[in-house]
N, C-alpha and C positions, 0 to 999 in steps of 0.2 A: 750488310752483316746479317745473319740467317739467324731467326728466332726457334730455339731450340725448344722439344719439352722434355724437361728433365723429371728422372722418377728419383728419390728415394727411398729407400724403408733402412728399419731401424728393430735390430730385437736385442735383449738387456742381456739375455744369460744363452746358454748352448744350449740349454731344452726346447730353446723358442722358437730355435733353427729345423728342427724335424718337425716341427707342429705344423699348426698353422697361423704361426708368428709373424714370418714373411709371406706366405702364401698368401691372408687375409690385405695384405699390405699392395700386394701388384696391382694394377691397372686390368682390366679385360680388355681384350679388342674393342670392342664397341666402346668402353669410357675411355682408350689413347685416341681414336677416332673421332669422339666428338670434342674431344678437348682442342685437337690438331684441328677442324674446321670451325671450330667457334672461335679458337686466339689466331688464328694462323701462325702453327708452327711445325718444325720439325723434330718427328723425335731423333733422338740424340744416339750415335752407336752404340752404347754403353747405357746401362742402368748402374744405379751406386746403392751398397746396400753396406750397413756398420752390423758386424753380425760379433753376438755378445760384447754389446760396448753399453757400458749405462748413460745415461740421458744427464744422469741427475747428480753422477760423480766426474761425469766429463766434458769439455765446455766440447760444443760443435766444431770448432777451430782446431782441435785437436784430436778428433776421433778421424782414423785415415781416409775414409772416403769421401767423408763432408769437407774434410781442407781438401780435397780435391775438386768438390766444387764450389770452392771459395774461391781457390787459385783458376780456375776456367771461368771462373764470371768476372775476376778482377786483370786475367790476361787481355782483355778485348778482343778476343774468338767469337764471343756470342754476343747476342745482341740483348740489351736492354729488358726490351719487349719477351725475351725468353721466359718461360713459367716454371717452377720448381714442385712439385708434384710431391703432398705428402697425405697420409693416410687422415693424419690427426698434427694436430699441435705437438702433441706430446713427444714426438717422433725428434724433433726438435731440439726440445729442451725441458728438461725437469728441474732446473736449476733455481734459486732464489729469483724473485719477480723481477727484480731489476734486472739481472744476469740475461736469462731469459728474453726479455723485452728489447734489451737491448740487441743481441742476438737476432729478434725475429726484424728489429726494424732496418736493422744492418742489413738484412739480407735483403729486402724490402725495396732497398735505397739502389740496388744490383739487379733485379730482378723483380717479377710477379710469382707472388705465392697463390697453388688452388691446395686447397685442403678436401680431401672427396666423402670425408664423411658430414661434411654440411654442407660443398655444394658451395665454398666459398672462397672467393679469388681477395687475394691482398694487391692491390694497384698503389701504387705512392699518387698516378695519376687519377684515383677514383676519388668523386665527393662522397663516395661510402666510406671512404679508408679511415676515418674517425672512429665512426657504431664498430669496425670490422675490429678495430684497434682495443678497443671498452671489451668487447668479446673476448679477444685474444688474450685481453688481461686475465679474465676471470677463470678460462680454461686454463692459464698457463700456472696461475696462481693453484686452483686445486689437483694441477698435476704435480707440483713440489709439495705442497700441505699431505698429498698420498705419498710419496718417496720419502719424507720426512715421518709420517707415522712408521714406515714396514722399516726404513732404517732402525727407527728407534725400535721398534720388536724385535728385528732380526739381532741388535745389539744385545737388549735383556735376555733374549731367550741364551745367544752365545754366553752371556755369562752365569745364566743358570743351569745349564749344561757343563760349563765348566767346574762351577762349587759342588754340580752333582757328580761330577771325577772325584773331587779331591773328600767328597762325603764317599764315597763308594758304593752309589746309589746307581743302579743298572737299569737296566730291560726286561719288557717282560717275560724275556726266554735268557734273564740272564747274561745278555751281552750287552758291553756299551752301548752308551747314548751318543748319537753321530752330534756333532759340533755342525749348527746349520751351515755356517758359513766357510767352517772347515775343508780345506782343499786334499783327500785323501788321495792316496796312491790308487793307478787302474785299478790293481790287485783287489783290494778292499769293495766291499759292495755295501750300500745303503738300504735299509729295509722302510719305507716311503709308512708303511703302516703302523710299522713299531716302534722307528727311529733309530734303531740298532743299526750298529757294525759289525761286518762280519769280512771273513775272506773269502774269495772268489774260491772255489776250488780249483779252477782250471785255471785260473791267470796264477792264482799264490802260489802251487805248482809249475808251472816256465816258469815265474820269476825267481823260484830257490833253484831251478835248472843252471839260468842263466847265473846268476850268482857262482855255482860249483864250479861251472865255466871260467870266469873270472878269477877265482881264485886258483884256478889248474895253470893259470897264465897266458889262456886263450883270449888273443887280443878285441877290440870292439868288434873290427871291421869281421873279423872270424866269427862273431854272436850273434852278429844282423844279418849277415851269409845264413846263417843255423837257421835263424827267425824266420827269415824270408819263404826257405824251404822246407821247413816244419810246422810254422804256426802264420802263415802269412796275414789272416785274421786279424794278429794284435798289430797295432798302427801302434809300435816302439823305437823310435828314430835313434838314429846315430847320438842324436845331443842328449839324450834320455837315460843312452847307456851310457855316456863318457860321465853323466851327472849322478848316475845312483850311489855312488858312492857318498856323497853329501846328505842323502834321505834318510836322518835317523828314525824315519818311521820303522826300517826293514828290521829295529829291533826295542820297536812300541814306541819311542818317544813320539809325541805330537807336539808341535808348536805353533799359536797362533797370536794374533796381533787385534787388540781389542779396544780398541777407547788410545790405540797410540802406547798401549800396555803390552808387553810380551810376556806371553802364559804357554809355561811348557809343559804337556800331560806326560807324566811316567805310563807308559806300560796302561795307555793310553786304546793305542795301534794293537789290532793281533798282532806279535810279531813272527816273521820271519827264519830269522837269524838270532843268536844272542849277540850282547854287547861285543863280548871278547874276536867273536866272529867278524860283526862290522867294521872293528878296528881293524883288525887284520888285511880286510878289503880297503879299507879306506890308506895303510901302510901300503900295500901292495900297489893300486891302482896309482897315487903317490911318484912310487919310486920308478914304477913304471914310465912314467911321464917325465920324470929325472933322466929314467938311464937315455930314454930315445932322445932328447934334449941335448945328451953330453955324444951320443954315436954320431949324432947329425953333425953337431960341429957347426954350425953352421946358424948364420942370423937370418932371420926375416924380416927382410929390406920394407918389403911390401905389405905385409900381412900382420895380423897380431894385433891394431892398436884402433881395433873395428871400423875402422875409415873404406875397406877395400871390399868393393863389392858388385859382380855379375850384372849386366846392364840385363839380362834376358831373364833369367829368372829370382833375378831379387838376391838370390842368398850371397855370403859371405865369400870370398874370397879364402881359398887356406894355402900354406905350403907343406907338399910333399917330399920326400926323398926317393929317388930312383937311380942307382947305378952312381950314388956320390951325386947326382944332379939337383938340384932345387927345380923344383916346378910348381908355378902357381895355377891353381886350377879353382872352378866355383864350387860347394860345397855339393851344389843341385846333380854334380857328376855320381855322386855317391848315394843319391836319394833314389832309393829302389822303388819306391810308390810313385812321387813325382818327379821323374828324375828333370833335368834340365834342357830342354832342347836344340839350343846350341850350347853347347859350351867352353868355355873358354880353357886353354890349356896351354901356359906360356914358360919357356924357361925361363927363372928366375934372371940369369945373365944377363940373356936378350934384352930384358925393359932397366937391369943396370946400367948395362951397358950406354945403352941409348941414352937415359937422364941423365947420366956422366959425359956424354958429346956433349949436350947441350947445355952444361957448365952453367947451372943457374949462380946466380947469385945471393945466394940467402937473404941475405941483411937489405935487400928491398924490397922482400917478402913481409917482413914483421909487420903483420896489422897494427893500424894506433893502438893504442890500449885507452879502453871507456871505462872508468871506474864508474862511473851513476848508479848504476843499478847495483852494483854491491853496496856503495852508501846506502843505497834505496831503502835494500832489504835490510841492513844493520843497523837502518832507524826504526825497522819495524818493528825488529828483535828486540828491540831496547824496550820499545812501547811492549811490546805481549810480554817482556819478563817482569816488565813495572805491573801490569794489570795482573799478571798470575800470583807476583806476590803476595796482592792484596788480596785476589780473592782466597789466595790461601791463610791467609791472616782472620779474614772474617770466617772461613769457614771453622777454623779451630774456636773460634770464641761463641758461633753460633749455624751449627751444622742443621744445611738443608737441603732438600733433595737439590734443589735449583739452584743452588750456588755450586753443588757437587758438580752437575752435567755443566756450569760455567766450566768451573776449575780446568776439568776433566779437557775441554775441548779447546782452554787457551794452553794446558800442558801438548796440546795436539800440534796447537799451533806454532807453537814454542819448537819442537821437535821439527817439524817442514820447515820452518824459517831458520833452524840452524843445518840443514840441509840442503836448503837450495843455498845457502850462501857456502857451504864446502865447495858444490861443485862448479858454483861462481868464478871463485879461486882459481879451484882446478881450470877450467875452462877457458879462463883469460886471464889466467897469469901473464907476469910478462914474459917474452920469450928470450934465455940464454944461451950461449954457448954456439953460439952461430960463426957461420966461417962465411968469408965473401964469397971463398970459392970452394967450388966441391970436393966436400969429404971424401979421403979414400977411404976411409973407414966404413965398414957397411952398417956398425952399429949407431956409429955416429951420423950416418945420412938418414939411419931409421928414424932417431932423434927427431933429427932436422924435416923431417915428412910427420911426423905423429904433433909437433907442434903447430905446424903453418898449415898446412892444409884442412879443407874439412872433408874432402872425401876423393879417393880413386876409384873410377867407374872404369871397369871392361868391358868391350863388346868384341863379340869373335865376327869377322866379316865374312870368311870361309876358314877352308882349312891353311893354317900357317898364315893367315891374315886378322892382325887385332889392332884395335886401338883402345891406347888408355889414355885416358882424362882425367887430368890432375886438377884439382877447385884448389886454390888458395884461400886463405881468411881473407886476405885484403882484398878480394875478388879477382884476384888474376889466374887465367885457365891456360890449362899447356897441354896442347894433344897431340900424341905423338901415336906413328903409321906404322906397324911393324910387320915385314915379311919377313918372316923364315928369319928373323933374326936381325935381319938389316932396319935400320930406321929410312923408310922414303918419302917421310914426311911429316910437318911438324908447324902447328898454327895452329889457328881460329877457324873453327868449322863455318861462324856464321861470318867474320869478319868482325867483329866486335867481341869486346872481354862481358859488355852487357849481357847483349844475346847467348851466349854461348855461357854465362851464367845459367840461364834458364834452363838449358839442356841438361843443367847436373840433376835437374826431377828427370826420371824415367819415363815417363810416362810423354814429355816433353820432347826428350831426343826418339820413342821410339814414332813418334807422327813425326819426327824432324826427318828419320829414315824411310817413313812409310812416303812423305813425299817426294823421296828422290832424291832429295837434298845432301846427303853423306855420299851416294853415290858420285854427285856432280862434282863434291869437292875431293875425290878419290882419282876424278880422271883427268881431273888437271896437272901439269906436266912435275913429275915428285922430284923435289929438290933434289941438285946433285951435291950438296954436303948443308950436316947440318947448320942452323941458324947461329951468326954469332953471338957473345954474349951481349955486344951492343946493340943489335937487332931487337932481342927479348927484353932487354929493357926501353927498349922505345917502345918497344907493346905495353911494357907498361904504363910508361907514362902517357901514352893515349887513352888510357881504357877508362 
């Protein structure tokens, strides 16, 4: 097994990204060089880098790159002895000391840590890993006691920024006071010296363009055509346009989220547009979306319940209408900057058709259902609403700053804990309305696909050649061959429901294809009809 060295780096916000945020962060020839002849290792094809992710609001297991190499150190690809390469500690983890701690020895327990700005390797096998450990405490300790002060600043100043709205206290040229935290539109510009807001002239202009547009009845896909060839400059995506309709900044309101408090500034925002106008847009854009809804006619089997999604370049899966036809194609087809380079492009029919040969069975689909963890969290709830009451009890009878910041941050907690237990519910509800055998109904198979599964991946092989893979909750995979419309094939890539688990990460299936592997099982001789339903239940119950 081949000892890898892994690099990665880490920057909090997008301004760190043209700096030298990451650049500070890379390796030079000469330090990949001696690192690789002093551990003996390999470095690794790929660097990983979490670019504007904070350290300090998000655990490492959940920022994309880093569970990527959690999941490659816990696949047994690499080897033990492999080294994780980071600039600093910090990089890491900004998290509370335990969080943190626990985090760095997890990874520890997988791997060897070098940290290159001291020149310090973390071994689980070193008699230094103790003093290395006392270290790591104390850096890891004042890199949260630092994200903990600027939080709490960035918090006070957002809220004296905001009292200074509703005092109607300005700039010193007279314009609003920017909200630090505050997420404004491209349009709007930030003056770093003054604080002020102000609007772009050249962007606030195209965007009252593109608006006029909009309201003349000129569709997206027609605005981003315009953009492309007119203003190509501004990076304003398809998802951007279809959502401006929602940004009541375009006629001043601002809305922000503070202490878990929603604060909305009037006339905030330069605006725009006036009110009466956004409405109109927002009616218009609306009905818009009504009428092509009711012309189509038509359900989306596949698409719509965000499970459906391009093995090649990541994006969404959508359906279009052409000539009365449904056709599912990846989003990245329509991305003018980075468009998609294979992409997929399937009549809707074709892959009905097909899951309707193979006549699943629903009703031995249904995952068990685990309530625990919604207990979990509705003991939790129980406990933060007991503790909120009191502190709010005390605080009326004897108000202080520090029982405030209590209050304030168990009503935070109050709030996520009856949120993650909504989408608990949602999530793993139990499943109804199931039929043994396949719905003719398309709406009703959408149904039955939007509960059981967790996700369909497409991958184009060439042209008129795809395969889709379908993940069930209960872990069962069904990959079906599609030429030109015909299904010629239909199983387990790897031979197992386990392995072929694994292939639903991308990243997984595309070294599954880079070694050959998809090809070898393409040329084995394609079934001449498909599997029956007895068949795909014996897949089951082996897997």
């Amino acid at each position: 097994m081949t000892a890898y060295l892994l690099e990665y780096s880490r920057v909090s916000t997008s301004k760190q990204i043209d700096k030298m945020g990451l650049k500070g962060q890379r390796l030079t020839e000469d330090e990949r060089d001696f690192l690789c002849n002093e551990y003996d290792l390999t470095p690794y094809h790929e660097t990983f880098s979490d670019l504007a992710v904070s350290a300090f609001k998000i655990n490492a297991s959940e920022r994309p790159s880093f569970s990527r190499i959690i999941e490659l150190l816990d696949s047994g690809e690499v080897s033990s002895d492999s080294v994780l390469v980071l600039s600093n500690l910090d990089r890491l983890s900004r998290e509370d000391i335990n969080t943190a701690i626990n985090t760095l020895t997890g990874i520890i327990d997988k791997c060897r840590i070098y940290i290159t700005q001291e020149r310090r390797i973390f071994d689980k096998h070193d008699s230094n890993l103790m003093p290395n450990l006392m270290m790591a405490l104390i850096c890891l300790s004042r890199a949260n006691d630092e994200s903990q002060a600027k939080s709490e600043r960035v918090t006070k100043a957002n809220l004296i920024r905001i009292q200074n709205h509703h005092d109607g206290v300005k700039g010193v040229n007279g314009l609003p006071l920017a909200i630090p935290s505050g997420r404004y539109p491209s349009y709007i510009d930030t003056n770093t010296e003054t604080g002020e807001i102000s609007l772009n002239p050249y962007k606030s202009e195209v965007m009252k363009t593109v608006i006029t547009m909009l309201l003349s009845g000129l569709s997206v896909r027609g605005v981003q055509d315009w953009l492309v060839v007119h203003h190509p400059d501004l990076d304003w995506g398809e998802m951007m346009l279809r959502r401006i309709h929602t940004r009541k900044a375009l006629h001043g309101e601002f809305n922000i989220m503070v202490r878990g408090k929603k604060h909305t500034l009037v006339n905030h925002v330069p605006p725009l547009i006036d009110e009466v106008t956004f409405y109109q847009l927002v009616q218009l854009r609306t009905e818009n979306f009504k009428a092509r809804t009711r012309t189509e006619g038509l359900i989306s089997v596949f698409t719509g319940f965000k499970k459906s999604y391009c093995r090649s370049c990541g994006s969404p899966m959508v359906t279009t209408v052409s000539n009365g036809k449904e056709i599912l194609k990846c989003r990245g087809s329509s991305d003018r900057k980075n468009p998609c380079k294979n992409v997929v492009c399937l009549l809707s029919v074709y892959l009905l058709n097909a899951v309707k040969s193979v006549n699943l069975n629903f009703t031995n689909l249904v995952p068990d259902y685990d309530d625990s963890k919604l207990i979990e969290l509705q003991d939790k709830l129980a406990e933060a609403q007991k503790q909120k009451a009191m502190f709010e009890e005390r605080l009326l009878t004897n108000f202080t700053n520090a029982m405030a910041n209590l209050y304030d941050a168990k009503c935070v907690e109050v709030t996520e804990l009856e949120t993650a237990i909504e989408d608990e519910k949602l999530n793993n509800a139990p499943v109804t309305g199931l039929f043994s055998v396949m719905p003719t109904d398309p709406e009703q198979l959408r149904n039955h696909l939007s509960q059981l599964t967790t996700s369909l991946k497409f991958y184009r092989i060439k042209r008129g050649h795809t395969i889709t893979s379908m993940y069930f909750k209960n872990g069962f995979v069904l990959n079906l061959y599609l030429m030109k419309g015909k299904l010629l094939k239909v199983g387990l890539l790897t031979g197992s429901n386990h392995d072929d688990k694994l292939l639903e990460d991308d990243d997984n299936f595309k070294r599954f294809v880079a070694g050959g592997h998809l090809q070898a099982w393409l040329d084995d001789e394609p079934i001449k009809q498909p599997p029956t339903l007895a068949t795909l239940e014996q897949l089951l119950l082996t897997a």
